[in-house]
N, C-alpha and C positions, 0 to 999 in steps of 0.2 A: 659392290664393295667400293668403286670407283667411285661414287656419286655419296657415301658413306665418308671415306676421307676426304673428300672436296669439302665439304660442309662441316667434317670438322676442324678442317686447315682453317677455315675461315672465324670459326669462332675462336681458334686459338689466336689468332694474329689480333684479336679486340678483347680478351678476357683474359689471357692466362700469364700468372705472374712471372716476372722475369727468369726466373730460375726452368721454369719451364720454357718457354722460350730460347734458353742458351740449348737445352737441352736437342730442340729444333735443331738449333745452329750447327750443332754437335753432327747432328744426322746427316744434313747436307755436305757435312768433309767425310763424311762417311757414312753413303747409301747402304752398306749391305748390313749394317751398326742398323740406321734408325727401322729399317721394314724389317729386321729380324727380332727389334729389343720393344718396339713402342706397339703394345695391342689396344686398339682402341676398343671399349666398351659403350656398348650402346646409353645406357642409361649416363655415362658420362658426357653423351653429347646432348641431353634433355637439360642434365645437369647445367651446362654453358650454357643454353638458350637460355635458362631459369634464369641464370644470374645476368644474361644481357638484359632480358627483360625485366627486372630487378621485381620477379615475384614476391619475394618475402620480404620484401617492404610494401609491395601491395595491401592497402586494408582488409581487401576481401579475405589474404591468406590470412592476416592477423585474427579477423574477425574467427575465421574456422578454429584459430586456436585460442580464443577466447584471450586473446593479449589487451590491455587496457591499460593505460599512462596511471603509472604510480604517485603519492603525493610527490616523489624526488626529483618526476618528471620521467623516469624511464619508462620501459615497457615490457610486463610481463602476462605471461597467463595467470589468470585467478583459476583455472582447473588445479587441483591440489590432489592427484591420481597421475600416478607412474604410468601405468598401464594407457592412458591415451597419448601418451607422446612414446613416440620412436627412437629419439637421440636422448643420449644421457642428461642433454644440457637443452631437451629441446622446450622447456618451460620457461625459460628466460632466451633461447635463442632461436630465432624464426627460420635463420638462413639454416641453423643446423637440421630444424625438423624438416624443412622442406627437401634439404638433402636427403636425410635420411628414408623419409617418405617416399621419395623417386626410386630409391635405393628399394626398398620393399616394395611396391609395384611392379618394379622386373624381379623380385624372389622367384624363387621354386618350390616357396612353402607347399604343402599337400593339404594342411589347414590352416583356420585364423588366420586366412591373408591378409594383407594390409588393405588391399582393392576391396573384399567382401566388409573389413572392420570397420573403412573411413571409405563408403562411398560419396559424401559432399565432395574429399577432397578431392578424388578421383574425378569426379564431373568437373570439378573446375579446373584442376591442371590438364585434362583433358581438352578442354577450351582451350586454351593458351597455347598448350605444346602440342595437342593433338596425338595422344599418346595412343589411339585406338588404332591410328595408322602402322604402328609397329607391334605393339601387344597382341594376343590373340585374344577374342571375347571371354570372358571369366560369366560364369552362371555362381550366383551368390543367392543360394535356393531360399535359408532361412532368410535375410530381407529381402525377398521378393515378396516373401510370401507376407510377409510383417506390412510391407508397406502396398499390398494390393487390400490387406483388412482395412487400411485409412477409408479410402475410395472419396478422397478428398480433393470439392472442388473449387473450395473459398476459406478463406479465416475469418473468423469473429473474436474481437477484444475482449474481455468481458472483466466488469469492475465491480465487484458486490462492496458493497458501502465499508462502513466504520464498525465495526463491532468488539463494543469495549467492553463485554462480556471476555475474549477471547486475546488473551495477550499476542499472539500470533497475527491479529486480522485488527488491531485496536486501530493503526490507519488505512483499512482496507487492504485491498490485494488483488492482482490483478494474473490475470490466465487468457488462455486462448482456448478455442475450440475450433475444430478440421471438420467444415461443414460437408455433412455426405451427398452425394448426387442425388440419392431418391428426397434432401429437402425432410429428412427424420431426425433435427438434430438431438430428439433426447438421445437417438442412438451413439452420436456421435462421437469422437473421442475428444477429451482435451487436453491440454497441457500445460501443470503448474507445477512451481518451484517453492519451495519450503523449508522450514526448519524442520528437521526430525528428532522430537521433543518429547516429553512423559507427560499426558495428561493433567499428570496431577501438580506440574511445574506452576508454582506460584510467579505470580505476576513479574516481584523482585529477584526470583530466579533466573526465568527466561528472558529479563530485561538486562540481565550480567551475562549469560551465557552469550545474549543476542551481540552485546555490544562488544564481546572479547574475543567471538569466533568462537565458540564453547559448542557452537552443535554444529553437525554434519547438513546442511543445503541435498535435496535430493527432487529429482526432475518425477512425478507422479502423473499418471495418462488416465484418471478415471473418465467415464462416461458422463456423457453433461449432465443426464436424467438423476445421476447422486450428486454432483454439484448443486443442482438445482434445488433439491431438495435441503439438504444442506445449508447454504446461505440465505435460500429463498422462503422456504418454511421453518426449518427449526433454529436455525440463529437469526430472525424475521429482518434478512438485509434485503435492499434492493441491489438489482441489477442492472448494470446498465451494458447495454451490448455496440460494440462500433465493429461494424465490416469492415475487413480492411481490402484494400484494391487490390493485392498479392495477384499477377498471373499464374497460371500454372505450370510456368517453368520455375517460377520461385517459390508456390507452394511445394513444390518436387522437391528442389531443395532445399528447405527446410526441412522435411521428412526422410530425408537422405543423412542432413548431420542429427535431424534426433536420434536416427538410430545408432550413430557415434556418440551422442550422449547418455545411453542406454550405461545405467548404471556406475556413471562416470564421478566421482567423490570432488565437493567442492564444502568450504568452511563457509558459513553462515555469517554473513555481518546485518546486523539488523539494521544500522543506516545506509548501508552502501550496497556488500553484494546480498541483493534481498531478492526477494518474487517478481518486482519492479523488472528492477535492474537487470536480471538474467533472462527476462522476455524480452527486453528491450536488445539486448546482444543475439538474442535467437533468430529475432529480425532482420538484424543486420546481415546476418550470416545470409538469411532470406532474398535479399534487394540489396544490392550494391552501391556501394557511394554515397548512402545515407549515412550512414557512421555514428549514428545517434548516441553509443554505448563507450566507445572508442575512450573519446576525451572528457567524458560530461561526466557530471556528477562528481567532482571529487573527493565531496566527502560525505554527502548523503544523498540519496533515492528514494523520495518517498510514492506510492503508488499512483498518487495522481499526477505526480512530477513528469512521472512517464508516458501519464495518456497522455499529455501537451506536447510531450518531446513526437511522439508518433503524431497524435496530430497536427503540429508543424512541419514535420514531414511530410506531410500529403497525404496519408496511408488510409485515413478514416474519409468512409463517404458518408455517413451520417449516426443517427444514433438512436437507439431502441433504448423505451424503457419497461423495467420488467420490476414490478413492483414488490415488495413482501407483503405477506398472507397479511400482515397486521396494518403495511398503506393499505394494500385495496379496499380492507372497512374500513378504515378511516376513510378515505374517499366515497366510497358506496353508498356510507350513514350521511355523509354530508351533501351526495346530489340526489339522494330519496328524499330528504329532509328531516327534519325531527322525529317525526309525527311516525311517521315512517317506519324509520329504523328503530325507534323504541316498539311498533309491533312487532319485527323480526326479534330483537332481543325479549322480549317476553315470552315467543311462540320458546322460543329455545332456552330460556329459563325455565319454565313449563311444560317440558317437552313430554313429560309422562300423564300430562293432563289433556296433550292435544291429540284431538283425529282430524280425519279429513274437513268434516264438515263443521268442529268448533274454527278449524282454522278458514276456513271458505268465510266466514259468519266476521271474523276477526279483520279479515282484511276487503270486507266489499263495502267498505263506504268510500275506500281509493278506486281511482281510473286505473284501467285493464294496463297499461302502462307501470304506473305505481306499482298495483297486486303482482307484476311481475317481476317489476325490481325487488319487494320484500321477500317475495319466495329466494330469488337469487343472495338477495343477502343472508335469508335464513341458513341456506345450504352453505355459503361461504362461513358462517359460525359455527357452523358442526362441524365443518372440515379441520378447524381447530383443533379437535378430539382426534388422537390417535388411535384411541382404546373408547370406542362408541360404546355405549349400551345397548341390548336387543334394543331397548324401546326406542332410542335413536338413531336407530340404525332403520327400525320403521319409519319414525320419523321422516328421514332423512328419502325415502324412496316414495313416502305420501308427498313430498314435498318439489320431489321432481315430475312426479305424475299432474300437482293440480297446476305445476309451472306449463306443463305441453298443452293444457286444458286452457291457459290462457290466451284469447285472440290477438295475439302482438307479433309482430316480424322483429326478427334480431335485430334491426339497424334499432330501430324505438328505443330496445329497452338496452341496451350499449352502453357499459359505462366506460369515461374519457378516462386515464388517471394522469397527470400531469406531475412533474418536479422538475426543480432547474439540476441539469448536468455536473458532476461535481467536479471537472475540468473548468465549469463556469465560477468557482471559490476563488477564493483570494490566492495569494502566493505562498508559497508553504512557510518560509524562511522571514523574520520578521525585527528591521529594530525601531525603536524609540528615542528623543530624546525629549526630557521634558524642565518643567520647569516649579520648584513647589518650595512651601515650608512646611517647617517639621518644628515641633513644639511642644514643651514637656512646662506641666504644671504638677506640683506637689500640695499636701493638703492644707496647706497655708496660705493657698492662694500664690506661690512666689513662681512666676513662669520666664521661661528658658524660650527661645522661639529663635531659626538658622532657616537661614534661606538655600535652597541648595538646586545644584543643575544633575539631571540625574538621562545617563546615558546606555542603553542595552541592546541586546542583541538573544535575538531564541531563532534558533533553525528548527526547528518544530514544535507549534503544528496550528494551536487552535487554541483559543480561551472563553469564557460564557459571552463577553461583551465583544467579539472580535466580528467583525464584516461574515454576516451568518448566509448568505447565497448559497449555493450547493451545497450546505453541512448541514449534519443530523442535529436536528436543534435540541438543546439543551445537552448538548455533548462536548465534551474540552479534555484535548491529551495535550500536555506542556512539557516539551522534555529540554533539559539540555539549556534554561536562560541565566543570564549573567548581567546582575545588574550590578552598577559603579554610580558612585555620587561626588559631584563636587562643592563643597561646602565653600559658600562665597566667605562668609567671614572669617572662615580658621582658613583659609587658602590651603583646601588638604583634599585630595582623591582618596574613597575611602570604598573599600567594597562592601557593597547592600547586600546582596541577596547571591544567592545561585540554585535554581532549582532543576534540581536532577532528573526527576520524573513528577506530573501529576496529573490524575486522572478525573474529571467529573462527567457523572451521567445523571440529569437530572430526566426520568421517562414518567410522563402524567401516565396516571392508573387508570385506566380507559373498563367501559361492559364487558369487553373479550378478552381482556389481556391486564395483570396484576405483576408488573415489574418493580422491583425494587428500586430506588436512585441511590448513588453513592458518590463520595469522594475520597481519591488517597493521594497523597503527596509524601515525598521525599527531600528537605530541601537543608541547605545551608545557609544562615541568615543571622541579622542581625536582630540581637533581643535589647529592648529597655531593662536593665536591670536597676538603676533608681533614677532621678530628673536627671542627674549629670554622667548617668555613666549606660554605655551598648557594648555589649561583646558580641561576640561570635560564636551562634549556636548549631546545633543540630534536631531540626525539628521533624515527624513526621505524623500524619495523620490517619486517621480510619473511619468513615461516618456513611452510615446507612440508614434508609429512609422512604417513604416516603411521598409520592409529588401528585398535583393535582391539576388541570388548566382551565382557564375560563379565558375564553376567546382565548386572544396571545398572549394573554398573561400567565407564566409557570411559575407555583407556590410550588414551595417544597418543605419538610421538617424532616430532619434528619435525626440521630443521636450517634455523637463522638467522642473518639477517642482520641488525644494527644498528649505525644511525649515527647519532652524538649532535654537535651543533653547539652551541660556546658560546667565546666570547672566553678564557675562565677553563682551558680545555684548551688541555692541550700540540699546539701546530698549529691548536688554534682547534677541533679533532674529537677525534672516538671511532669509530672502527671497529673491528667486530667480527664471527667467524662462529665462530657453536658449536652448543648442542643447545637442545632445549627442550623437556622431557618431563614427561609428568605425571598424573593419574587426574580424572574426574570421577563422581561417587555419587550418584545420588536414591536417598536412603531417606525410606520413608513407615513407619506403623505403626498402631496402633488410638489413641496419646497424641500423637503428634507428626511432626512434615513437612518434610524439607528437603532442601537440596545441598550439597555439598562439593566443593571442589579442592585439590590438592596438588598444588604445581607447582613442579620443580628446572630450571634454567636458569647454565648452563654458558659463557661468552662469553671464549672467548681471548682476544687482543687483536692487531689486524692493523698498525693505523697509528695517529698521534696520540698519546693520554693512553698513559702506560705502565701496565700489570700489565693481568691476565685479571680476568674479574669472575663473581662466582658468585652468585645469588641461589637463595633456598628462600621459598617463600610456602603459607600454609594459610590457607582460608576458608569459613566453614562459614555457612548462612545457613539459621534455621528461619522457616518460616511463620507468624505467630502467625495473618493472617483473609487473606481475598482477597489486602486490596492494603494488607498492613503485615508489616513480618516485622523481626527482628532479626540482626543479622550480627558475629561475630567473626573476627577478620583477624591471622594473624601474617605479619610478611616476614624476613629476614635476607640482607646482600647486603656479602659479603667484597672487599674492593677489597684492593689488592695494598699498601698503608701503613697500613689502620684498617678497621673494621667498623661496621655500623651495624643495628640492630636494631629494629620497630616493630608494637606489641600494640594495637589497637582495637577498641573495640567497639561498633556504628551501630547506628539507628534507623530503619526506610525506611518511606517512604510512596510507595506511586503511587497518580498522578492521571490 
């Protein structure tokens, strides 16, 4: 008891406010007042140490409670769940849950202890304050037992690509996996974060609900082996995998506060608190002093923002690539060769026409080498088929038998599959300033022609001519750009454009695989309504289609839909359906680097404004370094009374 008040004499004479203090004073003119009236409580004397050592300003407490610097500059928790904090106020206030927490640590609850609830936090202020030295051991049997199933002795990153099939995953998404000792990771568990959304949520749904907080965020531990299937085989993304260097004391805790995030309710922000973003703070919690979640990102997190964030951190030692079902034949066809890979493709075109020995006959003018690459690719074409037929299913087991029949060693017939890392892309965030004219001719020949300086800005994401290094080619998400012009001769700032959302997939129709291309956009912009006069419209589109490649060149024909709303049209609209066709080009060379589009767009006209409208656009964009490039832009777009014509030439930077 004697050694109990010494130590708290001492913290009181550095911590305790004045009132407290007099109250001291009090005691000393009257001993048999202060040792009869003042009980000291134990948990009150952890409580001092806390505040000497000003825990709840430490990051690591902040991190446990998921607190992040608001646009106003404060700091509160993003958890949006009563039930994980302890104090009434302990969502916006650190120092009160830390109290409170100490405070339930020494309970005498009989259940739902706070030490079994929030074991992280218990390991950490145990560090600090050493709280095992006075508490008695607590046996916390359900996560014991929860976190002996981990048997987790590494992390893995993992980043399955862009999948713009999947409003959810349109800029990827990123998760971990808790690698097990036995080295079995389909067994393995993982861990992602998500919106919890209705299937049948349209694109423009989930792109409102994402952006307003409109869904519930929910922490899901499936097994990798349905991951993988999943992004790997049937939405055909790739994956990329980074180990991270986590010890096992901070894999421990990580698995310590997940089980404090166990069911835990957080709101959904599609730019900020996303799948990203909430890995990135799970980390934190992980390693100390990295704080990568803390202050960053203020207003948006896109998935790969975040593999750069960890790996400037240090956390990644290298990097795994894990292809989709649809690279691997794309690679396979192209290191067999032609010759090659169209036998595979015709054995299994033909599959009910083939046995052992038409196929022996089919492939023995290739080296044992070759006939074994084709058997492997054949097999990999069938795997394709969820739902085989007997006969390919015979297929498919004649085809493994003549592959063990061939005299080759694994290393031989080993295919490489390569791609550049999508951490290796440009900067997510991007603006412009350029320089062009704009020019309007009516059918009289009498033309209008402004010189103007034109300046913008898009935080996400990607367009068809942008610096294409680690992105899914011929894929473009544009959300959120704002363009502004200043018109040198009228001396007048005027706003261009704003585009809300838009989406293009342009995927060539390949032997294995028969993808649709599309484009939609949402945007607000400025329309020619005759040579002297532009309002401000509401445009958006819908066109599907079509694409084809020859070498790097992607053809595509599409047919669209667009509807344009503005007071200044006839009927208040513009409806229209026609074509929308056009090429894109990566050329590189040993001097210079870039893309092209050429894109002719055909629009009848169904209802509303009168005449058809025909638009021609070329854009060519060289790369000058990573994340700067230059771009040249022509457009022309015939309206049924006058034309109008527009030459630019940008400047781009991403950040």
């Amino acid at each position: 008891m004697q050694g109990i008040l010494q130590n708290y004499w001492g913290c009181v004479n550095k911590n305790l406010p004045l009132l407290r203090i007099l109250l001291l004073i009090s005691g000393f003119l009257s001993p048999a007042f202060a040792f009869a009236q003042i009980k000291v409580e134990p948990v009150d004397e952890f409580i001092a140490r806390a505040n000497e050592l000003q825990l709840a300003k430490n990051f690591a407490w902040l991190n446990l409670l998921h607190f992040k610097s608001t646009l106003l500059g404060a700091r509160e928790s993003q958890v949006d769940d009563d039930d994980f904090f302890l104090a009434e106020q302990g969502a916006h206030d650190a120092q009160a849950e830390l109290e409170a927490t100490l405070h339930g640590f020494f309970s005498k609850k009989a259940s739902a202890h706070p030490r079994c609830l929030f074991p992280a936090r218990y390991h950490w202020l145990n560090e600090k304050l050493n709280l095992d030295d006075y508490l008695p051991a607590m046996h916390c049997a359900p996560f014991e037992k929860w976190r002996k199933d981990f048997d987790a002795q590494s992390v893995t990153l993992l980043f399955p690509g862009m999948d713009l099939d999947n409003p959810a995953s349109m800029f990827g998404h990123t998760y971990i996996r808790f690698d097990r000792a036995d080295h079995n990771h389909l067994l393995s568990y993982t861990l992602s974060y998500a919106a919890s959304y209705e299937e049948s949520d349209s694109i423009l749904t989930y792109s409102w609900n994402g952006i307003t907080g409109g869904y519930p965020g929910e922490f899901f531990m499936p097994a990798f082996f349905e991951t993988l299937k999943k992004y790997n085989e049937i939405e055909q993304r790739d994956i990329w995998e980074y180990p991270l260097n986590l010890n096992q004391h901070e894999i421990d805790q990580l698995i310590r506060h997940l089980w404090e995030m166990k069911g835990v309710d957080f709101d959904y922000f599609f730019f900020r608190e996303n799948c990203s973003y909430q890995l990135l703070a799970m980390i934190d919690v992980a390693r100390e002093d990295i704080n990568m979640s803390i202050d960053a990102h203020p207003f948006y997190a896109e998935p790969i923002d975040t593999v750069r964030d960890i790996k400037n951190a240090g956390l990644i030692t290298n990097e795994i690539y894990r292809p989709s079902a649809h690279n691997r034949i794309a690679q396979m066809s192209q290191q067999v060769g032609e010759a090659a890979s169209q036998v595979a493709f015709s054995i299994v075109e033909n599959s009910t026409e083939q046995n052992k020995q038409s196929i022996e006959k089919i492939i023995s003018p290739f080296s044992n080498v070759q006939q074994a690459q084709i058997l492997q690719l054949t097999d990999e074409l069938l795997n394709q088929n969820e739902n085989l037929s007997e006969s390919e299913k015979e297929l498919q087991l004649t085809i493994l038998s003549l592959r063990s029949e061939v005299p080759v060693t694994k290393k031989e017939i080993e295919f490489k599959y390569t791609a550049t890392p999508p951490e290796h892309a440009h900067k997510t965030a991007r603006w412009h300033i350029a320089l062009g004219e704009y020019e309007t001719e009516n059918n009289n020949g009498l033309t209008e022609s402004n010189v103007f300086y034109e300046f913008s800005f898009r935080p996400a994401f990607h367009d068809l001519i942008d610096v294409q290094t680690g992105i899914t080619e011929g894929a473009a998400i544009n959300s959120l750009e704002a363009k502004f012009r200043w018109y040198k001769d009228k001396q007048i700032l005027k706003f261009e454009s704003s585009n809300f959302f838009s989406l293009q997939s342009i995927v060539p129709v390949k032997p294995w695989i028969t993808s649709a291309s599309k484009k939609v956009s949402f945007k607000i912009k400025q329309r020619d309504i005759n040579e002297n006069k532009r309002k401000t419209e509401f445009e958006s589109y819908y066109a599907m289609g079509y694409a084809t490649d020859i070498k790097s060149v992607l053809l595509y024909a599409l047919v669209r839909g667009q509807f344009e709303y503005s007071p200044e049209l006839k009927n208040n609209h513009a409806l229209y359906l026609g074509a929308d066709t056009g090429l894109l080009w990566q050329f590189k060379n040993t001097i210079i680097a870039g893309q092209m589009e050429l894109n002719y767009l055909w629009l009848p006209q169904l209802s509303g404004e009168e005449g058809d409208v025909q638009k021609i656009k070329m854009g060519m964009q060289l790369n000058v370094l990573k994340d700067h490039a230059v771009r040249f832009e022509y457009e022309k777009i015939n309206y049924a009374a006058f034309n109008v014509q527009e030459l630019k030439f940008s400047y781009l930077v991403y950040f």
